[in-house]
C-alpha positions as CSV (number, residue, x, y, z in Angstrom):
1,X,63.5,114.4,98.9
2,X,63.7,111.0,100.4
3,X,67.1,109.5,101.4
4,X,66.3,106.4,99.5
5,X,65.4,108.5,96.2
6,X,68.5,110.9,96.8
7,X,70.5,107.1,97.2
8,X,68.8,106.2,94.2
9,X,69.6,109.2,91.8
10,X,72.8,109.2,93.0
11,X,73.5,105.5,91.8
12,X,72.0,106.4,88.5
13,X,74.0,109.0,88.0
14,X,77.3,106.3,88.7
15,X,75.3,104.5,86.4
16,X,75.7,106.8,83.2
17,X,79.3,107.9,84.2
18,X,80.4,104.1,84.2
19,X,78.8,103.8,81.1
20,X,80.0,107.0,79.7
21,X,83.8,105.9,80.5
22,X,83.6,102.5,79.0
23,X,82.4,104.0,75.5
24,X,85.3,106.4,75.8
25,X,87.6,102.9,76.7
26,X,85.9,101.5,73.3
27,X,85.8,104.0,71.0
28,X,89.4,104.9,71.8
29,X,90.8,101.3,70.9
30,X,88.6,101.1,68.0
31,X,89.7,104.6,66.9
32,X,93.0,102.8,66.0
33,X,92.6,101.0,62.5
34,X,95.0,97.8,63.4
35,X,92.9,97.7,66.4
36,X,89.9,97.7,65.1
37,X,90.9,95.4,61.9
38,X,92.1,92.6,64.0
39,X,89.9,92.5,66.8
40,X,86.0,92.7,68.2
41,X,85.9,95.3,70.9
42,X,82.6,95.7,73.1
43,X,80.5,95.0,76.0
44,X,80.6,91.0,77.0
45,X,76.7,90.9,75.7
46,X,77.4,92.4,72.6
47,X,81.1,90.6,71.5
48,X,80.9,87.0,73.3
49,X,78.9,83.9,72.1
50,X,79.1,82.5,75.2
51,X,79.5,84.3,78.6
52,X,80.5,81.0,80.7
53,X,84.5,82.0,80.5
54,X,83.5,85.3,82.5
55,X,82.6,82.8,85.5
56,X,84.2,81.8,88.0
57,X,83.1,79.2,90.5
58,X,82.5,79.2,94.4
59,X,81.6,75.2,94.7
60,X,78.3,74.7,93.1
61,X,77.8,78.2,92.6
62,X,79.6,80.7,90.0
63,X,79.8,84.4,89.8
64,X,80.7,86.4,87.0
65,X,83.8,88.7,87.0
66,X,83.8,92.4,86.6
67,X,83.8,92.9,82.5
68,X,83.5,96.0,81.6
69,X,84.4,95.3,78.0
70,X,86.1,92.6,75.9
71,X,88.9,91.9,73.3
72,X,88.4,89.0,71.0
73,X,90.7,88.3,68.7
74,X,89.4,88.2,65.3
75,X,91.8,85.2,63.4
76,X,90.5,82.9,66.2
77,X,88.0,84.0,67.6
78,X,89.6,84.0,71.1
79,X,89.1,86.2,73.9
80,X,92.1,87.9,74.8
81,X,91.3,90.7,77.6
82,X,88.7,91.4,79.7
83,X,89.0,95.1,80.6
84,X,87.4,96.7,83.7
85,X,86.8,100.3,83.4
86,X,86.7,102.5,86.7
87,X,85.7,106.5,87.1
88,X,87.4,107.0,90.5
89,X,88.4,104.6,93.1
90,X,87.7,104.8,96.7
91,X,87.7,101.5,98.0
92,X,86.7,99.9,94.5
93,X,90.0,99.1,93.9
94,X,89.6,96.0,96.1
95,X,87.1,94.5,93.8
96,X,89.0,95.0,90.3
97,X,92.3,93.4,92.4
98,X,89.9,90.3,93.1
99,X,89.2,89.5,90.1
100,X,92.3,89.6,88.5
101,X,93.5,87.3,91.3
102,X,90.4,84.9,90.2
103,X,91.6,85.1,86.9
104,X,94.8,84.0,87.4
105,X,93.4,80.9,89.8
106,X,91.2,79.6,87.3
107,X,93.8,80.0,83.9
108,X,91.6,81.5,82.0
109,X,94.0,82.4,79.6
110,X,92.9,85.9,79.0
111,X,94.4,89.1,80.8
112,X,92.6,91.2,83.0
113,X,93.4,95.0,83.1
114,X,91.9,97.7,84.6
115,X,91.6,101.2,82.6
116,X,90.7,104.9,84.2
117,X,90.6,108.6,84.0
118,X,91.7,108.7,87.2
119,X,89.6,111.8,87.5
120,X,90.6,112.1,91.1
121,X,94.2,111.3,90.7
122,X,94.0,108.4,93.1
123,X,97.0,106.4,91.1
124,X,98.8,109.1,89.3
125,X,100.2,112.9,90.3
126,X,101.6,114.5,87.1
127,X,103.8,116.4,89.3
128,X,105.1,113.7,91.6
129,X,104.7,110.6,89.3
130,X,106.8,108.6,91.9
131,X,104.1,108.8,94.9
132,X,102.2,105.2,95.0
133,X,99.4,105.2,97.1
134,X,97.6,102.1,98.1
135,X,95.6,100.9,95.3
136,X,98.6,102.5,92.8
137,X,101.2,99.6,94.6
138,X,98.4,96.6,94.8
139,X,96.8,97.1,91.0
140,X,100.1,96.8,89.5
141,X,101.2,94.4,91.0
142,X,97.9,91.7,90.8
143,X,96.6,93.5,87.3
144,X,98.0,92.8,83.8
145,X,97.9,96.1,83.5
146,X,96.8,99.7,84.7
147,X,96.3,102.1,82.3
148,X,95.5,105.6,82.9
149,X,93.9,106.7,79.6
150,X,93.2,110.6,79.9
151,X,96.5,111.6,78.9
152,X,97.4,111.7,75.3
153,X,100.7,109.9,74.0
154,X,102.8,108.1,76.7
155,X,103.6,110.0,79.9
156,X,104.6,107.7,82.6
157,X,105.6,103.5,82.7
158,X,106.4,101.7,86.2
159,X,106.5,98.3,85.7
160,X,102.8,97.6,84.8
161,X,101.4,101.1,85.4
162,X,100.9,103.2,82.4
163,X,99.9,106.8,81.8
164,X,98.9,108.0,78.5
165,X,96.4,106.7,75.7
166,X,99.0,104.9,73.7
167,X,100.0,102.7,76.8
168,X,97.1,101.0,76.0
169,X,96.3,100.8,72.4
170,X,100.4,99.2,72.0
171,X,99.3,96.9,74.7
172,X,96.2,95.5,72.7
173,X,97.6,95.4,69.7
174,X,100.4,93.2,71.3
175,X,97.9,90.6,71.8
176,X,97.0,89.6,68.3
């Protein structure tokens, strides 16, 4: 097998994961009854009328954020968080930190958090919750909010670092 068709498969397969992990994100907010009465949860395509909020400019130029999937308010129609959904981290981290920043810059007047499994238990160790490694002290802080969703209940808060599944179904239903 080719290198470029081994780096090929090997992005696909990121591909479906990513995927995989924003379904789980979705169908465990809409799970929730209040949740899914009051607002639209989904991919930007399938939720947003108009995907020019997601942009942010660069002079004449604009880029849009990392959206994983959106929250829109039902009564007003209003999108109230953008949600970035990551398997694992590496350096990856930097890019979901940008955007939030960019967010913020531009008052956009949604909040931007980012969701995991943390399937490599880059941000949280069950059995020393206290360590912070680097992206577990800079997500925090630049995020509206970190949310480790794999664990069931509420395990862990530090400022806005959460572990456990109802972490962040409170926190959504707080924005209606």
């Amino acid at each position: 097998m080719e290198e470029k068709e081994i780096i090929s498969n090997r992005q696909s397969k990121a591909s479906k994961e990513g995927k995989a992990k924003e379904e789980e994100v979705k169908n465990l907010l809409l799970e929730d009854n209040f949740i899914k009465e009051k607002f639209f949860v989904g991919k930007p395509s399938e939720v947003l009328k108009d995907l020019s909020i997601l942009y942010i400019p660069y002079g004449k130029e604009k880029a849009m954020i990392d959206a994983d999937l959106c929250i829109i308010r039902k009564k007003d129609n209003k999108l109230v968080c953008v949600i970035s959904v990551k398997k694992s981290f590496r350096e990856r981290g930097g890019q979901t930190a940008y955007w939030s920043i960019k967010v913020k810059q531009e008052n956009k007047g949604f909040k931007y958090i980012l969701t995991t499994p943390d399937v490599d238990k880059e941000l949280f160790n069950p059995k020393k919750p206290e360590n912070k490694r680097k992206w577990r002290i800079i997500l925090p802080y630049e995020c509206d909010g970190v949310f480790i969703y794999s664990y069931k209940g509420k395990i862990y808060k530090d400022n806005n670092f959460y572990v456990g599944d109802e972490y962040l179904k409170e926190y959504i239903k707080n924005l209606v």
